[in-house]
C-alpha positions as CSV (number, residue, x, y, z in Angstrom):
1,X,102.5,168.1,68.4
2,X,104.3,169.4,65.0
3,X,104.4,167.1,62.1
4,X,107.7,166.6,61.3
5,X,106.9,166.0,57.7
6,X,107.0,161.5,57.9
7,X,103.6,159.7,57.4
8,X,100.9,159.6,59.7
9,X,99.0,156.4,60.5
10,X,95.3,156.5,61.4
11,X,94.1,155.2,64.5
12,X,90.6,155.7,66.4
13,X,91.8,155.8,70.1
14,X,95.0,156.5,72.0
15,X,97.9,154.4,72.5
16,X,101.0,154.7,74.6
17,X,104.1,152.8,74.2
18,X,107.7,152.6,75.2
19,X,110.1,153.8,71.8
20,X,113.0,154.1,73.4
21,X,115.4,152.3,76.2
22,X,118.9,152.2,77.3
23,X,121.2,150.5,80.3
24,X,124.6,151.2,81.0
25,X,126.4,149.2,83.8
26,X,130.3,150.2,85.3
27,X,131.6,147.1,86.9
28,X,133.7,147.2,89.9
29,X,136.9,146.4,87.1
30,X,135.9,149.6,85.1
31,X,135.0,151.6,87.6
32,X,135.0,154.5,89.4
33,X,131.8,155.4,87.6
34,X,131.2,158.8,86.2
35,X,128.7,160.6,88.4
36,X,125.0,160.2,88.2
37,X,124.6,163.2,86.1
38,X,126.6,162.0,83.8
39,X,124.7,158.3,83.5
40,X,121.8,159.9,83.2
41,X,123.1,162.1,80.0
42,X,124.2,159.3,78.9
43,X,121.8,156.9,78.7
44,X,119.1,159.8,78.2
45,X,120.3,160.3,75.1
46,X,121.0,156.2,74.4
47,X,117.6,155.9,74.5
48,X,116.3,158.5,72.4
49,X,118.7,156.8,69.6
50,X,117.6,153.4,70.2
51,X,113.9,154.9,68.9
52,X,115.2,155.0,65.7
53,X,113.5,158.3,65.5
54,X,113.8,160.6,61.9
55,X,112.4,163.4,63.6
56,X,114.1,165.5,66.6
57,X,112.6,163.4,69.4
58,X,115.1,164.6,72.2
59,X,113.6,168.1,71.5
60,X,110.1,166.7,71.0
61,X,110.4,165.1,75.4
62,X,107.8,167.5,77.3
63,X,108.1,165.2,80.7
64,X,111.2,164.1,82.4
65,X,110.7,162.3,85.5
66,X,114.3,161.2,87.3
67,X,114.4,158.4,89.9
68,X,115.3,159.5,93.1
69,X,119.1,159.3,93.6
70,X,121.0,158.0,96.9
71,X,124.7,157.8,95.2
72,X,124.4,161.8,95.8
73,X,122.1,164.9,96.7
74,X,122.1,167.1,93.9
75,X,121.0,170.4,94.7
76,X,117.9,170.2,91.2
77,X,118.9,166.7,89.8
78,X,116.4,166.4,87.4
79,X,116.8,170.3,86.0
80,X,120.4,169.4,85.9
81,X,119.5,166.4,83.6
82,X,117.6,168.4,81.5
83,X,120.4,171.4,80.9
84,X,123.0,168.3,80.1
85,X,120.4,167.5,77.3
86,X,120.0,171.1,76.0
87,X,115.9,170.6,76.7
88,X,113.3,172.2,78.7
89,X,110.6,170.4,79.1
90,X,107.2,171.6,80.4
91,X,108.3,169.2,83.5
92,X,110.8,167.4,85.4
93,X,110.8,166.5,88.9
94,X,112.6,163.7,91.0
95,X,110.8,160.9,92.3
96,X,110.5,159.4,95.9
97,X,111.8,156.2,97.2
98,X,110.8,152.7,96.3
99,X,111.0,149.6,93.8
100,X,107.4,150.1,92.4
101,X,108.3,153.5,91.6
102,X,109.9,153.3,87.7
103,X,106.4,151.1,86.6
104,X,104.2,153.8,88.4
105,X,106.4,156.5,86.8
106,X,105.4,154.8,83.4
107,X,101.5,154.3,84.5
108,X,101.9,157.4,85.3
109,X,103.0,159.3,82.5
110,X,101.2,156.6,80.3
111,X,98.0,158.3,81.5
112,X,99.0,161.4,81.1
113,X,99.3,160.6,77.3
114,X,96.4,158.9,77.4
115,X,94.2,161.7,78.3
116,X,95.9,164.2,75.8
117,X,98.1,166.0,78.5
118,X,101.7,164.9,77.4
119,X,103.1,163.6,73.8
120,X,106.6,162.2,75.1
121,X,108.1,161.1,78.2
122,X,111.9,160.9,79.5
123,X,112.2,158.4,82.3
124,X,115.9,158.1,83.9
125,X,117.3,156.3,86.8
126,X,121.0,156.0,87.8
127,X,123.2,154.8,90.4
128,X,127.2,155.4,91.2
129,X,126.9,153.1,95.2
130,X,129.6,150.8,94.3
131,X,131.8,154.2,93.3
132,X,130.4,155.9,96.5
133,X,131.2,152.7,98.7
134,X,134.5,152.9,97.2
135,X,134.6,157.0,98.2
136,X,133.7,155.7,102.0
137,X,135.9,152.9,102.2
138,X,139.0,155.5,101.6
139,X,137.8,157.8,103.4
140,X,136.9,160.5,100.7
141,X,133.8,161.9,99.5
142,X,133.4,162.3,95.4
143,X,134.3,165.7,94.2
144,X,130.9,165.7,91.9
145,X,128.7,168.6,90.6
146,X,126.2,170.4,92.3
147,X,125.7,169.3,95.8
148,X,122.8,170.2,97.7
149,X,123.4,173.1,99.7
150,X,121.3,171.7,102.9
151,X,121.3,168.2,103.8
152,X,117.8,166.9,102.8
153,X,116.1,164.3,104.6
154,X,115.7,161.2,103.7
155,X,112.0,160.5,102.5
156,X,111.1,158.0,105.1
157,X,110.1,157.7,108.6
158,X,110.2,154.3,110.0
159,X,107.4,152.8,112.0
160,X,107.4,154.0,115.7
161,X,106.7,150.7,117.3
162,X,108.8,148.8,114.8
163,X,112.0,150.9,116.0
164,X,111.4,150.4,119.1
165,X,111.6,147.2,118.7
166,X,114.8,147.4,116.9
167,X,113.0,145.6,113.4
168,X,113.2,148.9,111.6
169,X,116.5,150.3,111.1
170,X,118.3,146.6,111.0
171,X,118.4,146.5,106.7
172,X,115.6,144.9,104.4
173,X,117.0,141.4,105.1
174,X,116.7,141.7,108.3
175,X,112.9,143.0,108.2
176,X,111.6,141.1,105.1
177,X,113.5,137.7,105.6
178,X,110.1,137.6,108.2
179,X,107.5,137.1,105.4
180,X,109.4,133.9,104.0
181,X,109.8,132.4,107.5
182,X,106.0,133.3,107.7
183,X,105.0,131.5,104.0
184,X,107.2,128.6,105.0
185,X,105.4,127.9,108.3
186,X,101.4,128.4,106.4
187,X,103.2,125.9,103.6
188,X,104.2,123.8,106.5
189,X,107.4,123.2,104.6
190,X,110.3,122.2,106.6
191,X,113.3,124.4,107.0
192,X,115.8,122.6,104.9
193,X,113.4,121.6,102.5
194,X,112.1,125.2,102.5
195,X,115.6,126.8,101.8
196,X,116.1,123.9,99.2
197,X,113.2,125.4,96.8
198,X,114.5,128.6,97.4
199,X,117.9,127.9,95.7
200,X,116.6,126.5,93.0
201,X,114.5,129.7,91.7
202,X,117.6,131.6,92.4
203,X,119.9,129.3,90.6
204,X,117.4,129.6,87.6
205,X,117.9,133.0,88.1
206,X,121.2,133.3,87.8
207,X,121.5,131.3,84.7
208,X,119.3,134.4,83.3
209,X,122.4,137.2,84.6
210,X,124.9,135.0,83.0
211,X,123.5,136.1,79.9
212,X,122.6,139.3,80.6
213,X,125.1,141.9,79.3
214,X,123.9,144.5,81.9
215,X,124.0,142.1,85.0
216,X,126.4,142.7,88.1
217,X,127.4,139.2,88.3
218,X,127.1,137.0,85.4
219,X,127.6,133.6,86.7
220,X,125.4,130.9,86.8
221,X,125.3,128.9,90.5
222,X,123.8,126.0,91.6
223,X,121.4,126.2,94.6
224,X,124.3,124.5,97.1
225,X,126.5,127.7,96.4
226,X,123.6,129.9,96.8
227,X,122.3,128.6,100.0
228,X,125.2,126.9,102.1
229,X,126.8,129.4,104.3
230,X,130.9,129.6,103.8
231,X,133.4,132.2,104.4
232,X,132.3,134.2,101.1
233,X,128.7,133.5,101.6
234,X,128.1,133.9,105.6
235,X,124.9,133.9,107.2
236,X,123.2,137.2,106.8
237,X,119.5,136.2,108.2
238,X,117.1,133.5,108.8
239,X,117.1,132.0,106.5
240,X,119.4,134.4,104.2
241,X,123.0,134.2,102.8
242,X,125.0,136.3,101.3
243,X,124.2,135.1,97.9
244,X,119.9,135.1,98.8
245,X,120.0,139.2,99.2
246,X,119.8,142.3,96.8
247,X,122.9,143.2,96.0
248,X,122.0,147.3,95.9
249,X,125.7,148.6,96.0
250,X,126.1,148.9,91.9
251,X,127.5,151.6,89.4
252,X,124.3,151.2,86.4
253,X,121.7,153.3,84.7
254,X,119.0,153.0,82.4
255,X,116.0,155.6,80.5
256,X,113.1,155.1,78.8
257,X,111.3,157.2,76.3
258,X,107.4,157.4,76.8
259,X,105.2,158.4,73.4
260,X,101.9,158.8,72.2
261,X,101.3,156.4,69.0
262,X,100.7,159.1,67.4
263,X,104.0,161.3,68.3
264,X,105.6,157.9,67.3
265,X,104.3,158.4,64.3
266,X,104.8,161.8,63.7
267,X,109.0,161.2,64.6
268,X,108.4,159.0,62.6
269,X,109.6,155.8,64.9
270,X,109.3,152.2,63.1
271,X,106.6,149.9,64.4
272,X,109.1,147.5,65.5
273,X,110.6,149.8,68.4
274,X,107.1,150.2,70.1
275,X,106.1,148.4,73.3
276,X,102.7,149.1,74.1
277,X,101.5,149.4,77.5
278,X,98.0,147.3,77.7
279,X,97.2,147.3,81.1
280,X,98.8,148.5,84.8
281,X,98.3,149.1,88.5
282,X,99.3,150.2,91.9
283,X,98.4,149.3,95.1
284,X,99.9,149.2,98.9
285,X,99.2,146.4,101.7
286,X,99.4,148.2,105.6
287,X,103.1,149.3,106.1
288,X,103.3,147.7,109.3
289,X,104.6,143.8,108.5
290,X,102.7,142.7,111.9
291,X,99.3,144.7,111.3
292,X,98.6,142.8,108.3
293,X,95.9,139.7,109.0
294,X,98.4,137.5,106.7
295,X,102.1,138.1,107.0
296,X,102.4,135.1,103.9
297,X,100.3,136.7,101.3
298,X,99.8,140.1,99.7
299,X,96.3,141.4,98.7
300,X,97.1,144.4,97.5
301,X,99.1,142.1,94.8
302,X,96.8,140.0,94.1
303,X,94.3,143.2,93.5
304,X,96.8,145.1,91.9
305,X,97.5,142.4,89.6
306,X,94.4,141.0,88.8
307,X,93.4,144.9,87.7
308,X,96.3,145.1,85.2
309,X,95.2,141.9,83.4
310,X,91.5,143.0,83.2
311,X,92.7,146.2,81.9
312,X,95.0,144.4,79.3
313,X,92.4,142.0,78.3
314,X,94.4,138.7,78.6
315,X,94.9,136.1,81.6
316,X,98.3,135.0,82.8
317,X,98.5,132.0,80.8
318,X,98.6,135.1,78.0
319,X,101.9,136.6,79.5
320,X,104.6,135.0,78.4
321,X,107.7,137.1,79.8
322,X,107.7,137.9,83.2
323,X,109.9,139.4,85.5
324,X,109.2,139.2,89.2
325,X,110.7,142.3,91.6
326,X,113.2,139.7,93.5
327,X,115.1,141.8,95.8
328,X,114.7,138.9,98.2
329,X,112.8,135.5,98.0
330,X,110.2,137.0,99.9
331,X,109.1,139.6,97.0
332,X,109.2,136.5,94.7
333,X,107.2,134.5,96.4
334,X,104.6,137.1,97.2
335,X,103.9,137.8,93.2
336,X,104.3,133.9,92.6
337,X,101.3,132.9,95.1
338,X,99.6,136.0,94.0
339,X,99.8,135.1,90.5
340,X,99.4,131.6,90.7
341,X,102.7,130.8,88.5
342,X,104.3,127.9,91.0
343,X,104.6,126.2,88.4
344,X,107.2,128.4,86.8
345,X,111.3,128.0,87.2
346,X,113.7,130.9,88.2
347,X,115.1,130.9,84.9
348,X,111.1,132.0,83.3
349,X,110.7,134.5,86.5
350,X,113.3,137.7,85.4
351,X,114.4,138.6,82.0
352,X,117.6,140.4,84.2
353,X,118.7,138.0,86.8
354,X,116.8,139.6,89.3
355,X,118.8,142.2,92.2
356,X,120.6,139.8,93.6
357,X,123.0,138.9,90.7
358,X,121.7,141.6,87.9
359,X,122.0,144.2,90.3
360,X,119.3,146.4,91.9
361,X,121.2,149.8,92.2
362,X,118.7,151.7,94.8
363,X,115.2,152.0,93.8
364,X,116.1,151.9,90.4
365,X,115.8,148.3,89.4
366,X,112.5,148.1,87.6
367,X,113.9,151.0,85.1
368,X,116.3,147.9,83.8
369,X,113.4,145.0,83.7
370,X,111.7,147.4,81.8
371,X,114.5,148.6,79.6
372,X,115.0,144.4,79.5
373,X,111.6,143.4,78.8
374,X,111.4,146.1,75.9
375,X,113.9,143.9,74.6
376,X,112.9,140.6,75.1
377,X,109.4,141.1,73.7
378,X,110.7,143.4,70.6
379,X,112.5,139.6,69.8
380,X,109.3,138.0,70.4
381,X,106.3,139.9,68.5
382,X,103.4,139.6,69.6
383,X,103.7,138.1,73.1
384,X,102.9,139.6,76.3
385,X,105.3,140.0,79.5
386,X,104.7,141.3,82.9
387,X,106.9,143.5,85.0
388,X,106.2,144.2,88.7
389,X,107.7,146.2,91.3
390,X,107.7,146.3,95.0
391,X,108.5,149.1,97.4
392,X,109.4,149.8,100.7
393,X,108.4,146.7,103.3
394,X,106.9,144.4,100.6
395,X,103.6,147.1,101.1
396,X,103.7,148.9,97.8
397,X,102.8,147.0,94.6
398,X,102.8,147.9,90.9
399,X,102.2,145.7,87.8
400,X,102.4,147.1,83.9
401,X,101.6,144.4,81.2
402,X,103.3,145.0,77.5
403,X,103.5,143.9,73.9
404,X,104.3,144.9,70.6
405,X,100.9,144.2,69.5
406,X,99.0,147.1,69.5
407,X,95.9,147.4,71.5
408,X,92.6,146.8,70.0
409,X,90.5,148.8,71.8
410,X,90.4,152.1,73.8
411,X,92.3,151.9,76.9
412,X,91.1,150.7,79.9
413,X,92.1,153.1,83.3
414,X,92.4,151.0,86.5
415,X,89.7,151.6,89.2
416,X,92.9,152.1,91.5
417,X,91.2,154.1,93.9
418,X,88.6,152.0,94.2
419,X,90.9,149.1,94.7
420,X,92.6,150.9,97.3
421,X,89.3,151.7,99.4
422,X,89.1,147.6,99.4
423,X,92.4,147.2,100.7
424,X,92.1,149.6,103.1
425,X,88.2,148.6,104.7
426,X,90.0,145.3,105.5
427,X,91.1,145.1,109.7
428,X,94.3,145.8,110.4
429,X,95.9,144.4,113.2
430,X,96.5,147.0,116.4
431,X,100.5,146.2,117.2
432,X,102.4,146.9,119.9
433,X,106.2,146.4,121.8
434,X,105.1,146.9,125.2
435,X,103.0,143.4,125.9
436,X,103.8,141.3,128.5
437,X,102.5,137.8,129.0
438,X,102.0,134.3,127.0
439,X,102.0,134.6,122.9
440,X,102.5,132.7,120.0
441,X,105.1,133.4,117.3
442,X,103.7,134.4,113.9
443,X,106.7,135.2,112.2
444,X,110.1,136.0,113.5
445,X,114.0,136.7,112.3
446,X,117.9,136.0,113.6
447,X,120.3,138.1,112.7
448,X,124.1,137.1,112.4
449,X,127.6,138.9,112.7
450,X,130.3,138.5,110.2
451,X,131.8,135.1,112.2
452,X,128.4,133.4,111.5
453,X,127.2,133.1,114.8
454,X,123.1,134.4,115.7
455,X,123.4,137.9,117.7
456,X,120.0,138.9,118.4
457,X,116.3,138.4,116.3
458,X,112.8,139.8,116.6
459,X,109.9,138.1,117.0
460,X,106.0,138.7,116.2
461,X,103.9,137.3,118.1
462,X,99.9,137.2,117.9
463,X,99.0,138.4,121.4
464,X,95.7,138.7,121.8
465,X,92.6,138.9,119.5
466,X,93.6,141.1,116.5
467,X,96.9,142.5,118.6
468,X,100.3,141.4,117.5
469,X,103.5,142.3,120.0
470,X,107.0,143.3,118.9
471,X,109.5,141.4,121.0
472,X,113.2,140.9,121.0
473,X,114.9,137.5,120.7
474,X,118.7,138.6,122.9
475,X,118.9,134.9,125.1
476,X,121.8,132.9,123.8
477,X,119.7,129.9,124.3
478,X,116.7,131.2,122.4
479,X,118.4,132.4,119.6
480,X,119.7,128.6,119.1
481,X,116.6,127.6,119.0
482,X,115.3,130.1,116.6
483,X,118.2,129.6,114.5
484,X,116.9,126.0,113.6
485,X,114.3,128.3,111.4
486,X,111.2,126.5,113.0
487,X,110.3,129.1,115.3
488,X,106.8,130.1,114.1
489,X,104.0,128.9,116.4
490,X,105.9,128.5,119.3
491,X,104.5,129.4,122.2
492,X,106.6,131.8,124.2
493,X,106.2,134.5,127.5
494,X,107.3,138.0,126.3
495,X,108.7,139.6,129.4
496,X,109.9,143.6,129.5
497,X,113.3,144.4,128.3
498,X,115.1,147.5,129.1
499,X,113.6,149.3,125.8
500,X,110.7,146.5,124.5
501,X,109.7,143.2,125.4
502,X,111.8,140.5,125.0
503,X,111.6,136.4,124.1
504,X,111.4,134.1,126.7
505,X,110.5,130.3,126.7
506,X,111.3,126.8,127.6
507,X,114.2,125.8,125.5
C-alpha cells in the first residue's frame, strides 16, 4: 500500500493483527438507540481512532465485512456503512447468521492479508433489539433509513424432522438446554447438584459484567439468585431460569480494524495497539442435536481447537485469557470438556460477562469478546488469550488465539478442510419422529409457561441401533416426572401422536 511517509520496520514473513476496536452499549435508561446504521458509523470510526494511527487509516480500509443485522433489513447495509464513512472499499458484504461468525470473519480476512490479497479490514456488528422490542411492545415500527424493499428471508431452514417434532422453532433454550441434561446424565451428576455447579460458573461470571463498562447488567449474583426460580426469575427450561439464558434483546455495537504488520507500520500504528492473531479455526459437528453419536461432547471443538493451538504454537496452559461463547451453560460446558479447563472458575472463563449478563445482541457477541480481549491482553503484554464462538445448534465452532507478542515464525494456515473431512467420515445417526415402540431416553427437555408450571417437552430417545426418535413429552403425569430433571435413560414406549410420536411410560 502507499507509504505514508512514518518508518518502516523490517520483518521476513507476514503478520496480521487487530489495531483497532470499539463497543458502544445504549442501556434500556438511555435508550431508544439510534439505528444500526448509525452504531455502526459510530463505532467504525471509534475504532479506527483507537489505532492511534498518523496516517489516514479510515481511507487506507479495502474490506468491510458487516454482521448480519436482525434489529432491521436494510435494503445494502454494509454499502450504507461504507457511504456513512465516506469510503469505498474494494469490498463489503453482510454476513450470515451465527455466533462463530465475528472470529471466522477475522480468520477470514486474516488470511486474506496473509496471502497478500487485502492490507486492512473493517469488521462491524450492531444491534438496536431492546429499541425494536420497545417499537413492538407499542405497537409501532421504527421510522429508520433504508428499508429493504422485499422482505428477505431469513437465512435458515430448520431441520424437517426436528419441526415436526416441535424441538425446532421452540427458542435456543428450549433446543440446547438438551445437551446439558445430556452431559449431566454421562457425568452422572445429580440434578441439584448438577444445577449447583452451574451457578457457580455463572456467578463467576457475573462478577466479570459487574466490571465491564459495556455489559447489559452489571451486577454480580450469587448462584442461589441465578438458579432458584421466583417471580422475576421463572422457569424457562429444564434445567434453565431466567437468569441461566442469553439475554439477546440489547441496544450495543462494536468494530474492529484488521491490518497487515506492515500497513500498521506504514500508518504508522504504535506497537502497543497490535493484537496478533497466532493461530485459528472453524469447524461444524452434524446440525441435527440427535444424529450426533455424543449429544455431551463436541468433536468438531475439540478438532477445531486443538488446530488453532498447533497453528499458534503454544498449549492451553499458555493461554492465559479466555473467553468461552456462553450463550447458555451448554456452549460452556462443551469448550470446557473440550479444552480440558475444569479446573477454571466463571470469573477466568469471559473477559465480558458472557451473553447472559454482558449481553449477546444477535449473532454479534464475539465482535465484543474480541473488542474485550484486545483489551485485556494490550494490559497484559505478552500473554495469550483464547476467544471462541459457537453458532447455530451448538454445530458450528470457531477458535482465534491472540497476543501482543509478535509471531516468530511464518504463519501457520489450518488444515480446516481436512479437519472437516474427519468430522464428517464419522457415522451419523439416521433420526426420525415417526417411531413407535420401546426406547430409551438420551436426552430430553420441559418447557414452562410464565406461571411456572411444565407445558409440554421433547424427548430423544435411542431407538434402535444407530436410529434416534423425536417424541413429544404432552402427559401431565410425564412431564412431572421429567421435570425432576432425571429423565435420561428411562425407558419409555413412544406411541403416535396426532403430528409425531409422543412419551409414554409407567410413572
Amino acid at each position: 500500500m502507499a507509504k505514508q511517509g512514518v518508518s518502516m520496520k523490517q520483518k521476513a514473513f507476514p503478520r496480521v493483527c487487530i489495531i483497532g476496536a470499539a463497543q458502544r452499549t445504549v442501556r434500556k435508561e438511555e435508550g431508544p438507540a439510534p439505528e444500526p446504521l448509525a452504531l455502526w458509523e459510530e463505532v467504525s470510526r471509534k475504532a479506527v481512532a483507537d489505532a492511534g494511527a498518523q496516517g489516514d487509516l479510515l481511507a487506507a480500509i479495502q474490506s468491510v465485512r458487516l454482521m448480519y443485522c436482525e434489529s432491521w433489513r436494510y435494503d445494502e447495509p454494509a454499502r450504507r456503512l461504507t457511504e456513512r464513512l465516506g469510503i469505498k472499499p474494494a469490498q463489503c458484504f453482510e454476513a450470515t447468521i451465527g455466533g462463530h461468525m465475528p472470529q471466522m470473519l477475522v480468520q477470514t480476512a486474516g488470511e486474506a492479508i496473509l496471502r497478500g490479497e487485502l492490507d486492512v479490514a473493517l469488521i462491524c456488528s450492531g444491534e438496536a433489539l431492546a429499541t425494536v422490542q420497545r417499537f413492538q411492545t407499542a405497537g409501532a415500527v421504527p421510522n429508520w433509513s433504508f428499508p429493504a424493499r422485499a422482505e428477505r428471508a431469513y437465512p435458515h431452514t430448520p431441520n424437517a424432522i426436528e419441526s415436526k417434532a416441535g424441538f425446532a422453532g421452540r427458542g435456543a433454550p428450549f433446543v440446547l438446554s438438551t445437551i446439558d441434561n445430556a452431559r449431566r446424565a454421562q457425568r452422572g451428576t445429580g440434578y441439584a447438584e448438577y444445577r449447583r455447579e452451574l451457578g457457580d460458573l455463572l456467578a463467576g461470571m457475573t462478577e466479570v459484567a459487574a466490571q465491564n463498562p459495556y455489559a447489559w447488567f452489571q451486577r454480580a449474583q450469587d448462584a442461589d439468585s441465578i438458579i432458584t426460580p421466583r417471580a422475576d426469575n421463572r422457569q424457562i427450561t429444564v434445567p434453565y431460569t431466567k437468569q441461566m439464558v442469553a439475554m439477546w434483546n440489547v441496544d450495543m455495537a462494536a468494530a474492529l480494524i484488521i491490518a497487515s504488520d506492515e500497513a500498521a507500520n506504514d500508518l504508522g500504528v504504535p506497537d502497543e495497539r497490535r493484537v496478533y492473531l497466532h493461530g485459528w479455526c472453524g469447524a461444524d459437528d452434524p446440525y441435527p442435536i440427535g444424529a450426533r453419536p455424543s449429544i455431551s461432547s463436541s468433536p468438531a471443538m475439540r478438532a477445531a481447537s486443538s488446530e488453532a493451538l498447533r497453528c499458534a504454537g503454544i498449549g492451553m496452559d499458555d493461554v492465559r485469557h479466555l473467553d468461552l461463547y456462553c450463550c447458555f451453560t451448554s456452549a460452556l460446558n462443551l469448550a470446557r470438556d473440550a479444552l480440558g479447563v475444569d479446573d477454571r472458575t466463571g470469573d477466568e472463563l469471559t473477559v465480558t460477562g458472557g451473553l447472559p449478563y454482558s449481553g449477546g445482541p444477535g449473532s454479534c457477541y464475539v465482535m465484543h469478546s474480541l473488542a474485550a480481549m484486545t483489551e485485556r491482553l494490550r494490559n497484559d503484554p505478552g500473554s495469550f488469550g483464547m476467544v471462541t464462538g459457537t453458532g447455530m445448534w451448538l454445530n458450528k465452532q470457531a477458535f482465534g488465539i491472540y497476543s501482543t507478542r509478535p509471531p516468530e515464525s511464518g504463519p501457520r494456515f489450518p488444515a480446516q478442510e481436512e479437519l472437516q473431512r474427519r468430522l464428517d467420515n464419522q457415522a451419523e445417526l439416521e433420526i426420525t419422529a415417526d417411531f413407535t415402540g420401546p426406547a430409551r431416553v438420551a436426552t430430553f427437555t420441559v418447557q414452562y409457561d410464565r406461571n411456572q408450571e411444565p407445558v409440554d417437552g421433547v424427548a430423544i430417545c435411542d431407538v434402535a441401533e444407530g436410529v434416534r426418535g423425536y417424541a413429544r413429552i404432552v402427559d401431565p403425569d410425564v412431564l412431572a416426572l421429567a421435570a425432576d430433571g432425571e429423565f435420561v435413560g428411562r425407558s419409555v414406549d413412544l406411541v403416535q401422536g396426532p403430528e409425531c410420536a409422543v412419551v409414554r411410560c409407567n410413572v
